[in-house]
C-alpha positions in Angstrom: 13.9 -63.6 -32.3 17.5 -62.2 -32.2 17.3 -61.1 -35.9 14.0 -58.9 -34.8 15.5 -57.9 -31.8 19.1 -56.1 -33.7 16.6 -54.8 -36.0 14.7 -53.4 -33.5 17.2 -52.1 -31.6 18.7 -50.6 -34.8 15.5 -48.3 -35.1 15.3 -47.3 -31.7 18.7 -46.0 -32.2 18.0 -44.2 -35.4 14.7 -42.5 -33.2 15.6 -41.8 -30.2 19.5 -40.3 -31.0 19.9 -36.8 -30.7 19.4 -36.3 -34.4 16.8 -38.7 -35.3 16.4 -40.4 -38.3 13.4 -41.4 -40.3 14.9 -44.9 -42.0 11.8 -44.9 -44.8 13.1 -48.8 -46.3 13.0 -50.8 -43.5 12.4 -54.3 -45.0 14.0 -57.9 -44.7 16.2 -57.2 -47.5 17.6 -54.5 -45.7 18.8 -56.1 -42.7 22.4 -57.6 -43.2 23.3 -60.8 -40.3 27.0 -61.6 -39.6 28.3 -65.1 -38.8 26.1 -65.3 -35.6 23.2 -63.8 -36.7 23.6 -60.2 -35.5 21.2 -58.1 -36.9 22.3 -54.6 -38.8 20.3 -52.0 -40.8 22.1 -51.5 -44.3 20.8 -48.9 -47.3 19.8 -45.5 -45.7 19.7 -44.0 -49.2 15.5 -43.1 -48.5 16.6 -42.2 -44.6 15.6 -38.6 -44.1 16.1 -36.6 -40.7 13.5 -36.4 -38.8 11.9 -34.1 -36.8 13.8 -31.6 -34.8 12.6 -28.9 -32.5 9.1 -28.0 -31.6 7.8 -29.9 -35.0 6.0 -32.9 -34.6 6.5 -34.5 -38.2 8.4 -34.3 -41.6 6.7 -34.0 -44.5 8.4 -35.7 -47.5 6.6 -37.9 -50.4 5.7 -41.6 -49.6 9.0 -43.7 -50.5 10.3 -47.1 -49.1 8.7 -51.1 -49.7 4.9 -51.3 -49.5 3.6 -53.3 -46.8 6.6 -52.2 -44.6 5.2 -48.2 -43.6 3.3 -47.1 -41.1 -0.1 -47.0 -42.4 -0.6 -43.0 -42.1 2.5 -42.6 -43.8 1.0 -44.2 -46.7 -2.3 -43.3 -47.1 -1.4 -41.1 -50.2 0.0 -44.5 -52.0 -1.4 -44.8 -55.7 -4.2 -47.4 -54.8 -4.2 -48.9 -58.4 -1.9 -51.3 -56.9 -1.7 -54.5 -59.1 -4.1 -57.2 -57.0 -1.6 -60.1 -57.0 0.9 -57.8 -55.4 0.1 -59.0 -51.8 2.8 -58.2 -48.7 3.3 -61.2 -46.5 1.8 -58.5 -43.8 -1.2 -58.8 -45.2 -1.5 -62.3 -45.1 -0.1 -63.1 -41.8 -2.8 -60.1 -39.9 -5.6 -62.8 -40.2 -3.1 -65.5 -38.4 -1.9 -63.0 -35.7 -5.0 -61.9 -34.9 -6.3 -65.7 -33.7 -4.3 -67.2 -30.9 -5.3 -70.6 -32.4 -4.2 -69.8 -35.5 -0.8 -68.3 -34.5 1.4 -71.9 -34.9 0.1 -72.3 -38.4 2.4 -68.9 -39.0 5.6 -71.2 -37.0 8.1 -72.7 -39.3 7.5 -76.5 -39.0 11.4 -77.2 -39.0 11.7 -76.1 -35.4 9.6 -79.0 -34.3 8.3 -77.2 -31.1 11.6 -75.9 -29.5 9.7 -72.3 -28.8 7.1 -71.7 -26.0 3.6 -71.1 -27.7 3.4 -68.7 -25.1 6.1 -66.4 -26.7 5.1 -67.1 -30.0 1.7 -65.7 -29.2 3.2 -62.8 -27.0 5.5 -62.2 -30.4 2.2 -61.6 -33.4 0.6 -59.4 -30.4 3.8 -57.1 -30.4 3.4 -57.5 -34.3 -0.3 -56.3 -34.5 0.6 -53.9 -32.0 3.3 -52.6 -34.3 0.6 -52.8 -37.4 -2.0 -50.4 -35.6 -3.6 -48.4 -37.8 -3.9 -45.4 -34.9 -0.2 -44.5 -33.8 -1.2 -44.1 -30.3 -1.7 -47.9 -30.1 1.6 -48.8 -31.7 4.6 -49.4 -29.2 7.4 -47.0 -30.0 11.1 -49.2 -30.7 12.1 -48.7 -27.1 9.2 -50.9 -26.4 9.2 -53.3 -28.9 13.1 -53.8 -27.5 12.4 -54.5 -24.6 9.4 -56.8 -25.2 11.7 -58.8 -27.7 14.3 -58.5 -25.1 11.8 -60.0 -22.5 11.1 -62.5 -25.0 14.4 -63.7 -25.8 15.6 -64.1 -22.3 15.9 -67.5 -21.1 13.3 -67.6 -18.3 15.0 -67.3 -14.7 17.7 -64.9 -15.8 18.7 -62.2 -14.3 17.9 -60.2 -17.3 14.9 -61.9 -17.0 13.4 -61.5 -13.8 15.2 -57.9 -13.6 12.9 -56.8 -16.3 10.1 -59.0 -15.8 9.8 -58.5 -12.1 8.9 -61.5 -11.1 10.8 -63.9 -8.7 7.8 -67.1 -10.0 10.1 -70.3 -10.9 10.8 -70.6 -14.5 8.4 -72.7 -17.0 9.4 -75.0 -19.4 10.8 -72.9 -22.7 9.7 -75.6 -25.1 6.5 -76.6 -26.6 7.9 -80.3 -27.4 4.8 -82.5 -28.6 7.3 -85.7 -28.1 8.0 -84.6 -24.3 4.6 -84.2 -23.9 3.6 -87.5 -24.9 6.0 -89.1 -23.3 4.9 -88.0 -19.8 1.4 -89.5 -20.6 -0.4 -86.3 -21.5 -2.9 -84.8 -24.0 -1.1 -82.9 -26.4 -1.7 -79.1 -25.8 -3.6 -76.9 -28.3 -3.2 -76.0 -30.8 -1.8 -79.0 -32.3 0.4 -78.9 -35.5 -2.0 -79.7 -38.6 -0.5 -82.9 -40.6 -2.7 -81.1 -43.4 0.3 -79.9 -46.4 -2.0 -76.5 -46.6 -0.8 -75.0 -43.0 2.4 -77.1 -42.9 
């Protein structure tokens, strides 16, 4: 989460600044960490200035990674596109769309230490972001401070500033072995021992 979260906060910068700034290659390889995983935007060689004034868009030929555009922006892509050549977008939608399907997405290493909660709060923000009608896509400042919400370890200040709400915290982690231990069913959805969604 606090990789998304630089990223995201990178972007808002570059669009909401006084000059803003239309990045045009965001994608994983683009984002460089530091030691503690601090996230910053790298390679603005396709970053054009955006709008200014009373216009309401650039125009400028599609460049940047497929799969990592907003979907008006590239409608006009050669669709010829080799078939094998699928973005990892494209097959995580179908997981993110389906709260029961949304753990088969988590990375089985962290062994529950999340809330499902979050995790399902999280591919929302994602689809959200995916919409393919703008007015149904958060802008950055949004997604910040959704990721921000996310992030925050419940019964923070930062936290309940943002959130609002003065309700006790619940527990962060979705811990199958705690869960267990205290005599209870395991909650859904439960990690599949199958090797095809580990």
């Amino acid at each position: 989460m606090k990789v998304a979260l630089g990223a995201a906060r990178g972007l808002a910068f570059l669009h909401s600044s006084e000059v803003k700034v239309i990045y045009r290659d965001f994608k994983t390889a683009n984002i460089l960490l530091d030691s503690n995983y601090n996230a910053k935007l790298s390679d603005f060689g396709l970053a054009k200035d955006g709008p200014t004034g009373d216009q309401s868009h650039v125009s400028t030929r599609v460049m940047g990674t497929y799969g990592y555009a907003a979907p008006e922006y590239i409608a006009t892509v050669d669709k010829n596109r080799p078939p094998g050549e699928q973005s990892l977008v494209e097959w995580a939608k179908p997981y993110m769309a389906n709260k029961r399907k949304v753990f088969r997405m988590l990375d089985s290493r962290l062994e529950g230490q999340y809330a499902m909660e979050d995790a399902q709060k999280a591919s929302v923000l994602a689809l959200q972001c995916l919409s393919m009608d703008m007015k149904f896509r958060p802008n950055m400042d949004k997604v910040v401070a959704t990721l921000e919400q996310l992030q925050a370890p419940e019964g923070s200040e930062a936290c309940k500033s943002k959130l609002g709400n003065p309700n006790p915290p619940r527990a962060r982690s979705h811990s199958i072995e705690s869960t267990r231990s205290r005599n209870q069913s395991v909650p859904y959805p439960r990690p599949s021992t199958s090797p095809l969604f580990a």
